[in-house]
Structure formats: structure tokens, C-alpha cells
C-alpha positions in Angstrom: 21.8 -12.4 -39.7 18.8 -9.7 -39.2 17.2 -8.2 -42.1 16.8 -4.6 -41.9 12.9 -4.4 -41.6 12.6 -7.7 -39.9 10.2 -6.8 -36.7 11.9 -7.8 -33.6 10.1 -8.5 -30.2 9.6 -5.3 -27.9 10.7 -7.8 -25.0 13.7 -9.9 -26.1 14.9 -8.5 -29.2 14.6 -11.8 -31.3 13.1 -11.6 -35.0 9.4 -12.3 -35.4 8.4 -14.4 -37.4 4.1 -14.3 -39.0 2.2 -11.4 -39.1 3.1 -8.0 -40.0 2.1 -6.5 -37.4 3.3 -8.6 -34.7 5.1 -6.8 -31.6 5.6 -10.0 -29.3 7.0 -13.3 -30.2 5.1 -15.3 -27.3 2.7 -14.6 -24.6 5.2 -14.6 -22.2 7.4 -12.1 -23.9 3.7 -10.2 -24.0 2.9 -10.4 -20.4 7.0 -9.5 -19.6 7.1 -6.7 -21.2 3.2 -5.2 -20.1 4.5 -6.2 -16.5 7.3 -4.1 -16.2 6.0 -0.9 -17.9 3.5 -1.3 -14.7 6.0 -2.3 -12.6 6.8 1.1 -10.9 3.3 2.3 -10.1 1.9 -1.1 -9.1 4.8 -1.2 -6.6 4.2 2.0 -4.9 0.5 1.7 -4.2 1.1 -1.9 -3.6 3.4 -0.9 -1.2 1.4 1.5 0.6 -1.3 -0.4 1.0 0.6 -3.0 2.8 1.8 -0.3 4.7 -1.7 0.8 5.6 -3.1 -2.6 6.3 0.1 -3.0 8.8 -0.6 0.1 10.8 -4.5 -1.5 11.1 -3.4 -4.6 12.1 -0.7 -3.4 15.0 -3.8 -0.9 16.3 -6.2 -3.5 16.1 -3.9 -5.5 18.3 -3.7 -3.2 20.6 -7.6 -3.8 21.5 -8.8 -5.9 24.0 -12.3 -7.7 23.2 -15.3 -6.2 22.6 -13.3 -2.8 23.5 -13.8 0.5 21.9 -11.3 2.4 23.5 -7.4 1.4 24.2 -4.4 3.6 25.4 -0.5 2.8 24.3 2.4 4.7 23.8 4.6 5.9 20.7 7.6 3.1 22.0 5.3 -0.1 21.7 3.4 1.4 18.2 7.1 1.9 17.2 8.1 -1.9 17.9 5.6 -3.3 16.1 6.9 -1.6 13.1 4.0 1.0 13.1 4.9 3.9 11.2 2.9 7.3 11.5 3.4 8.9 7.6 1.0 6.0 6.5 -2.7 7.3 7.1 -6.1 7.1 5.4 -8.1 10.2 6.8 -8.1 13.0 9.7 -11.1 13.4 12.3 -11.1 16.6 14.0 -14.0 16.6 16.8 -15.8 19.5 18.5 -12.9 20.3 20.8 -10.1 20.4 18.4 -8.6 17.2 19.2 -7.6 15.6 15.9 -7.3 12.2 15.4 -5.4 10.2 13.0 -7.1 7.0 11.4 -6.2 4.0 9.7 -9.3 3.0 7.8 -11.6 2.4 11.2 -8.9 2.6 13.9 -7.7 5.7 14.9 -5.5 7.5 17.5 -5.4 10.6 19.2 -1.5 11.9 20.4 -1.8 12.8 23.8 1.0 13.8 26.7 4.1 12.1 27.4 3.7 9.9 23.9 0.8 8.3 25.0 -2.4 7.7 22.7 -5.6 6.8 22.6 -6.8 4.3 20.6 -10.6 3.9 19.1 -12.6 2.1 16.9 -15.1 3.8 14.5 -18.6 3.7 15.0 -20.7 2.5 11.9 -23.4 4.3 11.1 
């Protein structure tokens, strides 16, 4: 039977046992609980950065080599499981046209869901 001040872990509930001011009875009960209070952010930028490094990977595909320049169309972006809400930074240019980028690949919407695909210049 529990003792009414007996310390119990924050993780599983069982008594501790040692030091005072213990709040874990093992590592793993340590790592368990730290985990899942992180749990819910970690997730959501893990999970848009996957989302990110996908949309890069089905644009860079969409190059041929040593090309700057590419043109597709919203159907074939969309059946490689790109998806348009994930973005890292607008470019508008000197005529208005504003393209949308994935770290160093971006696209520009043009007509009849067409777009043109290009590759950042470093400086």
C-alpha cells in the first residue's frame, strides 16, 4: 500500500524509492514523459518540414539536366502528391508576376493550370 507523501513517478505512477526529490524512477520513465510533453509541437514542424522537403523533391523532378527552367501542369504536381499550402517564401519580380518557392525551386501559375518551373540563382 502507498503512503500518503510517498513521491510517485510523473510517468508511471509507481512509488519512488531514494532521494527526496526524485521525480522519475528510471531514465526511461525520464525520457517518456519529456517525449511526450514535446510530442505535439515536434510533430507539427516535423510534419511540415516533410511536407516542404516533398514539394522540393516532386519540383526538382520535374527538371531536366542542367535546366533552369521547366513547364508542368497543376494535374501532374497534383499526382505526385504536391500540395500548394506548403511554401517557404514569395518572389514578386518587376512585372508583377509572383512566384511561389519551395526553398530554391519555384513556380509561377500561368493559364490553363500550367506553370513554370525555375531554379534560383545563387548569388
Amino acid at each position: 500500500m502507498q503512503e500518503k507523501d510517498s513521491p510517485v513517478c510523473l510517468n508511471c505512477n509507481k512509488t519512488l524509492k531514494g532521494r527526496t526529490d526524485k521525480k522519475f524512477c528510471d531514465d526511461y520513465c525520464r525520457n517518456t514523459y519529456n517525449n511526450q510533453l514535446k510530442a505535439d509541437k515536434n510533430n507539427l514542424v516535423r510534419n511540415v518540414n516533410n511536407a516542404l522537403g516533398k514539394n522540393r523533391r516532386i519540383l526538382d523532378s520535374l527538371f531536366k539536366i542542367n535546366e533552369e527552367t521547366s513547364k508542368t501542369t497543376k494535374e501532374k504536381l497534383l499526382q505526385k502528391g504536391f500540395q500548394f499550402k506548403y511554401i517557404t517564401q514569395l518572389y514578386t519580380n518587376k512585372k508583377g508576376n509572383v512566384y511561389y518557392f519551395c526553398y530554391d525551386i519555384g513556380y509561377l501559375p500561368l493559364e490553363n493550370d500550367w506553370y513554370l518551373l525555375v531554379k534560383r540563382k545563387e548569388d
